[in-house]
NUVO-391027 format. One record per residue (C-alpha): residue number from 1; residue in one letter; z, y, x. Coordinates in Angstrom, 2 decimals. Each point is the difference from the previous one (the first is absolute). Example, Ala and Ser with C-alpha at 12.3 -4.5 7.8 and 13.67 -1.06 7.14 Angstrom:
// NUVO-391027
+------+------+---------+---------+---------+
| resi | resn |      up |   north |    east |
+------+------+---------+---------+---------+
|    1 |    A |    7.80 |   -4.50 |   12.30 |
|    2 |    S |   -0.66 |    3.44 |    1.37 |
+------+------+---------+---------+---------+
// end
This chain:
// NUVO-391027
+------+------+---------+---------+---------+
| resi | resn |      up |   north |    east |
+------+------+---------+---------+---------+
|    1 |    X |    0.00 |    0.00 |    0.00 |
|    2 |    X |   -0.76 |    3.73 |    1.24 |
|    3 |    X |    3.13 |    1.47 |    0.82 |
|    4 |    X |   -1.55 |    3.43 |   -0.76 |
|    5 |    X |   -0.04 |   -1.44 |   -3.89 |
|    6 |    X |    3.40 |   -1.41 |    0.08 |
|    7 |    X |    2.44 |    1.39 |   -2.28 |
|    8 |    X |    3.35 |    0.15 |    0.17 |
|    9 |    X |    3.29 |    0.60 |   -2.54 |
|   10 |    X |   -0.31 |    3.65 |    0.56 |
|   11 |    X |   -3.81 |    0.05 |   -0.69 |
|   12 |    X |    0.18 |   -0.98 |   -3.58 |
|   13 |    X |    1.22 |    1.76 |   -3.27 |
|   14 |    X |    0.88 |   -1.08 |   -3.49 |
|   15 |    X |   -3.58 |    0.85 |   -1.93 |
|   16 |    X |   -2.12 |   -1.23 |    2.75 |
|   17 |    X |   -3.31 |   -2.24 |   -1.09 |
|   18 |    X |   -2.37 |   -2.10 |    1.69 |
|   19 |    X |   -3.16 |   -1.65 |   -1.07 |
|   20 |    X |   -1.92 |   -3.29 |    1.26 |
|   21 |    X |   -3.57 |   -0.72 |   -0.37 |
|   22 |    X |   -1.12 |   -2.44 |   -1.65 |
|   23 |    X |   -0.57 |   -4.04 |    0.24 |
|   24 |    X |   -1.83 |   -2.06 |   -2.26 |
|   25 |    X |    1.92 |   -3.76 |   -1.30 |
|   26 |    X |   -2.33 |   -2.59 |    1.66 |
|   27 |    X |   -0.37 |   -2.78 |   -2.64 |
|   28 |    X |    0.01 |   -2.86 |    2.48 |
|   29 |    X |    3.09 |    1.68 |    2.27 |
|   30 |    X |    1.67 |    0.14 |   -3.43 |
|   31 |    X |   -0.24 |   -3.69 |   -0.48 |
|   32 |    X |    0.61 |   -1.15 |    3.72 |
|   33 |    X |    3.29 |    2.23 |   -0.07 |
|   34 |    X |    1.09 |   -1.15 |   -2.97 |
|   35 |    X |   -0.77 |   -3.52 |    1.15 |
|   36 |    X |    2.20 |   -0.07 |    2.59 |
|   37 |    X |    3.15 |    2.64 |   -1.46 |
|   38 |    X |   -0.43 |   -0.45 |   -3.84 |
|   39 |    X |   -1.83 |   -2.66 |   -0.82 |
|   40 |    X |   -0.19 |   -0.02 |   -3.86 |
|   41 |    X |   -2.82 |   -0.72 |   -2.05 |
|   42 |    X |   -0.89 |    3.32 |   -1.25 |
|   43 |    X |   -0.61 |    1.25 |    3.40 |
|   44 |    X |   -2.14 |   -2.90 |    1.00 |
|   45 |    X |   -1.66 |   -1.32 |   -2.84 |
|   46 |    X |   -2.12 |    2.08 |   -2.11 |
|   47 |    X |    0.50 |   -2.21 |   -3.12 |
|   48 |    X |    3.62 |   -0.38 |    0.35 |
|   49 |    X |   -0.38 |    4.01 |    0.79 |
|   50 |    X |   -1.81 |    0.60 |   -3.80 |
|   51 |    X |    2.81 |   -1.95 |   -1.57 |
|   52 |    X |    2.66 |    1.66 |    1.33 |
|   53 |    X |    1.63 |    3.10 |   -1.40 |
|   54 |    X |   -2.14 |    2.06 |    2.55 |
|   55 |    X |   -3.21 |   -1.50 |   -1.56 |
|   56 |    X |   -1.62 |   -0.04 |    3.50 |
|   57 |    X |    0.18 |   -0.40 |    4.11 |
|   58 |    X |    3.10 |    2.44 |    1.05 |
|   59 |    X |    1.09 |    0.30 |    4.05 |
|   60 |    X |    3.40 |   -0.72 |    0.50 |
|   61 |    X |    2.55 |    2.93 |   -0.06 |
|   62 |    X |    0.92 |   -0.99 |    3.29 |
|   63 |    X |   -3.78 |    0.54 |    0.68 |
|   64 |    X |    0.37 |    3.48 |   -1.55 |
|   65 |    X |    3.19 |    0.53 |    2.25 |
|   66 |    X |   -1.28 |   -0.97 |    2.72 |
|   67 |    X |   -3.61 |    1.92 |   -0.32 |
|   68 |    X |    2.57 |    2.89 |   -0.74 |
|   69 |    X |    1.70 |    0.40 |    3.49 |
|   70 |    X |   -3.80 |   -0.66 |    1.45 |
|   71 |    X |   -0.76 |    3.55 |   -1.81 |
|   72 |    X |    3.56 |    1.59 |    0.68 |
|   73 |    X |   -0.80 |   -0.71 |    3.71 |
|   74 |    X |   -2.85 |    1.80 |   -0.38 |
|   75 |    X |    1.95 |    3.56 |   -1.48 |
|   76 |    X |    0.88 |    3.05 |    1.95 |
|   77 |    X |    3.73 |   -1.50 |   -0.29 |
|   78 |    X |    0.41 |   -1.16 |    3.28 |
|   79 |    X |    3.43 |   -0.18 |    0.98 |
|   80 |    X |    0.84 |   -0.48 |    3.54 |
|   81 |    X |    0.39 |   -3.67 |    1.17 |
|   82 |    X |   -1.78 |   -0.81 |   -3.02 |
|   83 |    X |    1.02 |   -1.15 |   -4.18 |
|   84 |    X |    3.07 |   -1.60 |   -0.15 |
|   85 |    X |    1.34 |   -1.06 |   -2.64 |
|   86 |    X |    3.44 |   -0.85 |   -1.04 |
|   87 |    X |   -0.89 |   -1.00 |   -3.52 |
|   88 |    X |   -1.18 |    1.63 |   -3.65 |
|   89 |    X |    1.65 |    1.36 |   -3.33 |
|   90 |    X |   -3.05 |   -1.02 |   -1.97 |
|   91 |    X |   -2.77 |   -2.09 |    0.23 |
|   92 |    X |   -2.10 |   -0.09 |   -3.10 |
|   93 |    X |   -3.23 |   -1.98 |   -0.32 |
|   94 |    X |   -1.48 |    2.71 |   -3.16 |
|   95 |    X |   -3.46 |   -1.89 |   -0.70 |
|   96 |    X |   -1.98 |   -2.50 |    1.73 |
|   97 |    X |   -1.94 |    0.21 |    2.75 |
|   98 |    X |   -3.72 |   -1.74 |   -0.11 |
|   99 |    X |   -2.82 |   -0.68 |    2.04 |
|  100 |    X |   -2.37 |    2.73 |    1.05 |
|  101 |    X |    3.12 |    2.48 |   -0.96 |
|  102 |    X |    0.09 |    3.29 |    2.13 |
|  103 |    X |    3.55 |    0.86 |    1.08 |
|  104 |    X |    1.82 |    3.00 |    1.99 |
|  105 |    X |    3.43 |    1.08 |    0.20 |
|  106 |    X |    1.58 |    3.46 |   -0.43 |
|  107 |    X |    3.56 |    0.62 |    1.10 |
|  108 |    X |    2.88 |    2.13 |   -0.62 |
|  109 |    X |    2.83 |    0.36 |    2.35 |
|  110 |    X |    2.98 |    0.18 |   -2.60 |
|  111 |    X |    3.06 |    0.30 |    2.41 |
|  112 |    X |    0.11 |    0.93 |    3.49 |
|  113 |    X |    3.73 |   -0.57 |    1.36 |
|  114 |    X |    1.68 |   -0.97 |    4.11 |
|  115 |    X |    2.19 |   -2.64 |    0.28 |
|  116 |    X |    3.59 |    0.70 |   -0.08 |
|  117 |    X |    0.93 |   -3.39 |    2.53 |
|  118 |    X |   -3.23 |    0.13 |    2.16 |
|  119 |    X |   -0.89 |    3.82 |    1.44 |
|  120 |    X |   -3.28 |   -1.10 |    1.51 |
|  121 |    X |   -1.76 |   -0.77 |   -3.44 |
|  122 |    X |    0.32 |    0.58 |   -3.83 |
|  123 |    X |   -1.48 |   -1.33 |   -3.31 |
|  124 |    X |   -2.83 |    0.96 |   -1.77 |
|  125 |    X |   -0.98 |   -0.79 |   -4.18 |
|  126 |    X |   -3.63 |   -0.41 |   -0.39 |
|  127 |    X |   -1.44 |   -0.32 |   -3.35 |
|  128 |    X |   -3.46 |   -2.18 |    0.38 |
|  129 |    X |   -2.14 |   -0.19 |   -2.29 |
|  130 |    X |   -3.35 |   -2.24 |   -0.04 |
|  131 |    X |   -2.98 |    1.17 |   -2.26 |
|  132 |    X |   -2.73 |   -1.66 |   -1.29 |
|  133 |    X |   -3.70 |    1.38 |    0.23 |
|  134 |    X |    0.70 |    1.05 |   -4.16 |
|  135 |    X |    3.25 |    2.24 |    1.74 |
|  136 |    X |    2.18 |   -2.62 |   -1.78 |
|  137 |    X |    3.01 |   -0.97 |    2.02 |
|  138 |    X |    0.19 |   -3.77 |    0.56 |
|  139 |    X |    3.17 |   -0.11 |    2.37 |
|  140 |    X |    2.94 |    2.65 |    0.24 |
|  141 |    X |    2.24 |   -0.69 |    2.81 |
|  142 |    X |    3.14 |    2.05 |    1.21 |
|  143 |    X |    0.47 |   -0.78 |    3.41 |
|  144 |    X |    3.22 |    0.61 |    2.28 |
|  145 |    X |   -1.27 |    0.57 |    3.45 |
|  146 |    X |    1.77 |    0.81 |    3.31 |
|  147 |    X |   -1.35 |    3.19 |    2.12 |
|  148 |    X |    0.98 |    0.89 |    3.66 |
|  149 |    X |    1.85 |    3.13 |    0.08 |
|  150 |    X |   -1.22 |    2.42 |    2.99 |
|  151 |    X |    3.65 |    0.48 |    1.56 |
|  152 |    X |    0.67 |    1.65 |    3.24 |
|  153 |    X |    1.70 |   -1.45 |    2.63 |
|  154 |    X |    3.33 |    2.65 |   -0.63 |
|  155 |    X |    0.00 |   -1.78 |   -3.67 |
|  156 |    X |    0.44 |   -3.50 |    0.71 |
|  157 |    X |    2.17 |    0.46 |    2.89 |
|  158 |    X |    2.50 |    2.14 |   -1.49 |
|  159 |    X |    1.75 |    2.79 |    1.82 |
+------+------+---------+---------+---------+
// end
C-alpha cells in the first residue's frame, strides 16, 4: 500500500464517504464459491434455484460479503496497515444477489473514536453498504474496524 494514501485515526471524521467501482457477479464464480462455502441447491442448481423461495440462481451471501471487501479495498478508505476488523453491529443480506448483477459499495464512517487501553490506535464504525446496478442495496454491513493512531513518541512514552 502507498504510504502517501494511508490514513490514519486523525485523518478521518464522522460524515466521511467513500465509493467503489463497480464488479459484475460472474455466474460460474457464483457457483464454484458456493460449491465449496455454501453448497445448497439453490446456488448450484438452476431447478432447485426456480423452486426455491428465490425462484432462481442466487450467489451466496458470503459471496456478496466477500465481493464486498474486494470493492471496499478498492475505496479511498485506506487506513494505515490496512482494514482490520474487530467485528460488525449488523450484517444484513437486503435482497439477493444474481448472476450478471453489477455491484459497488458506498460507505459512511459513523463513529470515529481512540482507544482508551491502547494509545497507538483507535476504533472506527463504518457503515457499508453494497448496491446493485438498479441502486438497490443487497447487503448493509456495520463494521467495527481498528485504525492506527499517529502518536508521537512524547505520547506513548509518557513524561
Amino acid at each position: 500500500m502507498d504510504q502517501l494514501s494511508e490514513r490514519y485515526l486523525e485523518d478521518f471524521v464522522v460524515g466521511q464517504t467513500f465509493g467503489s467501482g463497480r464488479l459484475r457477479i460472474d455466474g460460474e464464480r457464483a457457483v464454484a464459491f458456493a460449491a465449496e462455502f455454501d453448497p445448497q441447491p439453490f446456488h448450484l442448481d438452476e431447478a432447485a434455484a426456480r423452486r426455491s423461495i428465490f425462484g432462481g440462481m442466487t450467489a451466496s451471501g458470503w459471496h456478496t460479503a466477500a465481493v464486498t471487501m474486494r470493492l471496499l479495498i478498492e475505496t479511498e478508505f485506506k487506513p494505515a496497515g490496512g482494514i482490520i476488523g474487530a467485528g460488525f453491529d449488523e450484517c444484513r443480506w437486503i435482497r439477493p444477489v444474481r448472476p450478471g448483477d453489477e455491484l459497488r459499495v458506498e460507505c459512511e464512517l459513523i463513529e470515529v473514536r481512540p482507544s482508551k487501553s491502547r494509545p497507538k490506535q483507535g476504533m472506527v464504525k463504518l457503515r457499508i453498504t453494497t448496491i446493485n446496478q438498479n441502486d438497490d442495496p443487497v447487503l448493509v454491513q456495520v463494521a467495527n474496524l481498528v485504525v492506527p493512531r499517529q502518536v508521537t513518541i512524547a505520547e506513548t512514552t509518557g513524561p
